[in-house]
Every structure is written in structure tokens, then in C-alpha cells.
C-alpha positions as CSV (number, residue, x, y, z in Angstrom):
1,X,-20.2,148.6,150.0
2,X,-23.4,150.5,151.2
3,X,-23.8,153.6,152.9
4,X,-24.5,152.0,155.5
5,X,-21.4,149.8,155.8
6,X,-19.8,153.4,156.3
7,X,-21.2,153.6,159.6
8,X,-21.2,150.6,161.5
9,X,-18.3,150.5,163.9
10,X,-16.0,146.8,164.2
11,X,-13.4,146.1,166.4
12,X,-10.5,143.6,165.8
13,X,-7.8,142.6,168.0
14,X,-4.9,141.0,166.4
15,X,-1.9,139.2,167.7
16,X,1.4,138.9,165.7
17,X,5.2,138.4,165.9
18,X,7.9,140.6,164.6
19,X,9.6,139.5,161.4
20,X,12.6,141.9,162.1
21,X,13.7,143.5,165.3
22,X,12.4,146.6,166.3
23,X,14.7,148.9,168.7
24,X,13.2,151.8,170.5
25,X,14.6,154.1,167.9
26,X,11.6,151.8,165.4
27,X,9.1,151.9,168.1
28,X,8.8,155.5,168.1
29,X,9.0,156.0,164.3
30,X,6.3,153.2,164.6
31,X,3.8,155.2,167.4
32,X,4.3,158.5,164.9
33,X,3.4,157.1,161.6
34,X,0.8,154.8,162.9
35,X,-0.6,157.5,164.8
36,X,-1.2,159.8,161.7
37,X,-2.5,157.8,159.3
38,X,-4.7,155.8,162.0
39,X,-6.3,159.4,162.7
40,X,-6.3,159.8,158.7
41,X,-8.4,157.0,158.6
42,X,-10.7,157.4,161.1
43,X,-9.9,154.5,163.2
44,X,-8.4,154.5,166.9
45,X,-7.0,152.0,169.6
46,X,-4.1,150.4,171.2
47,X,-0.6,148.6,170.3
48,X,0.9,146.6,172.6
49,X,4.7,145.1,171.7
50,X,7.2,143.5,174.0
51,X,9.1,140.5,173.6
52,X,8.9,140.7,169.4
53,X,5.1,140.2,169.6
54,X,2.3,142.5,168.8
55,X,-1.7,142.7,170.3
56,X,-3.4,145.6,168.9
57,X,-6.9,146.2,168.8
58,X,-8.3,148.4,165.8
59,X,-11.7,149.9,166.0
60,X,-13.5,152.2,164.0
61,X,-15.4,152.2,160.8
62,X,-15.5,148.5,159.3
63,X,-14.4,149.2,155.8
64,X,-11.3,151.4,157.5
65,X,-10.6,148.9,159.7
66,X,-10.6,145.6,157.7
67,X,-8.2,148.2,155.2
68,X,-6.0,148.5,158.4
69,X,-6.1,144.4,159.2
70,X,-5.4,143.2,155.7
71,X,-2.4,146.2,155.0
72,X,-0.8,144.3,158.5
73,X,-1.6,141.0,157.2
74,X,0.7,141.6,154.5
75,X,3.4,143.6,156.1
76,X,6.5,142.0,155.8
77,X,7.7,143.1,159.3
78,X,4.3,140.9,160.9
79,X,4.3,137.0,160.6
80,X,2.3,135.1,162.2
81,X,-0.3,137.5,162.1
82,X,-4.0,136.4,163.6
83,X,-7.5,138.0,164.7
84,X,-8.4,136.8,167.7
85,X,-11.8,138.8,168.4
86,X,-13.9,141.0,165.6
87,X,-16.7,142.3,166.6
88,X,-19.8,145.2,165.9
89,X,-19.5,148.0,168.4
90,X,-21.7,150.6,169.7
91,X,-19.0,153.5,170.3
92,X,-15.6,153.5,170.8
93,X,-13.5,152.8,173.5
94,X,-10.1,154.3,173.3
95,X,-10.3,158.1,172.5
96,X,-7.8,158.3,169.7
97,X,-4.6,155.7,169.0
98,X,-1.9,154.8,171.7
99,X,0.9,152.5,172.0
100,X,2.3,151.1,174.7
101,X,5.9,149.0,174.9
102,X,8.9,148.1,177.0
103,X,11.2,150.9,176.4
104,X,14.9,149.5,176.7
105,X,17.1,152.8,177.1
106,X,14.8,156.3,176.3
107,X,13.5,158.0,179.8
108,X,11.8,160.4,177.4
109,X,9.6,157.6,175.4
110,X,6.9,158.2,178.5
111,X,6.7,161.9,177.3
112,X,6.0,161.4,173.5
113,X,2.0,161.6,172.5
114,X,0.2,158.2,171.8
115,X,2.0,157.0,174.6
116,X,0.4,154.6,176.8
117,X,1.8,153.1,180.0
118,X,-0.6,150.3,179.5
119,X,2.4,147.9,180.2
120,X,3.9,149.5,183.3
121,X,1.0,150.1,184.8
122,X,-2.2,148.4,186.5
123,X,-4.4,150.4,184.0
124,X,-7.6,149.0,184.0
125,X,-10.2,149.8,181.0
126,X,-13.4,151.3,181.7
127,X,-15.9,149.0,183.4
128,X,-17.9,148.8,180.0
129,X,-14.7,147.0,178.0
130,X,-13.5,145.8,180.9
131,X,-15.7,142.6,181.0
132,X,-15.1,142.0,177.0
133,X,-12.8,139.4,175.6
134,X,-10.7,142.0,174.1
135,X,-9.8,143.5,177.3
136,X,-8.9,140.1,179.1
137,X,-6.8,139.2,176.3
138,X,-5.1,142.6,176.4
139,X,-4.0,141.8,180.1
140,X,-3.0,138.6,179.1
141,X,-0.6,139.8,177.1
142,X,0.1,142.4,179.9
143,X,1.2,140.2,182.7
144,X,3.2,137.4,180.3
145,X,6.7,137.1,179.5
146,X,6.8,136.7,176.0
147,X,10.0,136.0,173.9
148,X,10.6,137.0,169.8
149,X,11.8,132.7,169.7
């Protein structure tokens, strides 16, 4: 790896289905943990789960995130994992790491940091990621009804 690979910025959005069921209770020990060592590593975006499936989009430095892609890749708690969009970017577009799900009992989820009411809302991305692939397939996901069968 050159110094230069240090530097250049990727994104990768992902889509994948849950090998095990995740309760709220998961979720949130899920937002913390990823939200930690996400920041640890330099690398920022959004998670998306309902319905036993997962869209996430990763961005930050390459190395960082392909290390973030390939540790999810072999998670045992992802099947089906698959990268939908890579691509080079010229800055970020999600200030830090958020998560947004269907919470089935916890009022309180809304009030815990890294939340994102991405799917209970009509949120729209900035107008510079809002025409990108990534951000269609991100509302995609959004408005279906997906199922963990």
C-alpha cells in the first residue's frame, strides 16, 4: 500500500441479510459498538436494517474501508452479503456514523446518539449525493417491505 492509498477516499454500499435475529435490545449494542470502532477507524456513514436485511454504506479511507467490507463479509451474523456500488470520493457525505431501524418496542431508541430516523422520515440527502446511485438505492430500501424469508 502507498502513501498515497492512505488518502484516497472510497465508498461502498453493501446489502446483506441477517444470519440470526436481531431484537432491539442487539440493534442498539450494534449502533454502540459499530459506532466506536467505525470512528476508531476513520470511516463514517449509514446502516439501515428492517425486515432482517442490512444496506450500509461505508466511506472513508480505502484501506479502512475495504478492512470494514471484508471483516462483514465474514461475519457470521451477515449472509448473503453483496457490494452493490464502490466508488472514489471527493469528501464525505455523512458527518460521522448513524444507524437507522424499525424500533419494535423502545420510545427512547430515537434519543440514543448515531441515531438516524432515516427510515421514519422523508430525509432527503444533500443535493450533491442525492443524484448518486448510492442514495437511490438507499430509498429503495427505504420505501420496501422487506421480510428476513
Amino acid at each position: 500500500m502507498t502513501r498515497q492509498d492512505e488518502t484516497v477516499l472510497v465508498s461502498i454500499l453493501y446489502m446483506s441479510r441477517a444470519n440470526v435475529p436481531f431484537e432491539d435490545g442487539d440493534m442498539q449494542e450494534l449502533l454502540t459498538a459499530a459506532r466506536l470502532r467505525n470512528t476508531a477507524l476513520g470511516v463514517s456513514g449509514l446502516l439501515v436494517a428492517k425486515g432482517g436485511r442490512f444496506m450500509q454504506l461505508l466511506e472513508g479511507p480505502a484501506w479502512s474501508v475495504d478492512d470494514r467490507f471484508a471483516a462483514i463479509s465474514r461475519d457470521a451474523r451477515h449472509g448473503d452479503v453483496k457490494s452493490l456500488v464502490r466508488e472514489d470520493i471527493d469528501r464525505r457525505r455523512f458527518d460521522g456514523w448513524a444507524m437507522a431501524y424499525r424500533a419494535l418496542e423502545d420510545a427512547d431508541v430515537e434519543q440514543q446518539e448515531g441515531f438516524s430516523p432515516f427510515l421514519t422520515s422523508d430525509l432527503d440527502f444533500p443535493p450533491e449525493f442525492d443524484r448518486t446511485s448510492s442514495a437511490w438505492l438507499l430509498k429503495w430500501f427505504r420505501s420496501r417491505e422487506l421480510t428476513d424469508s
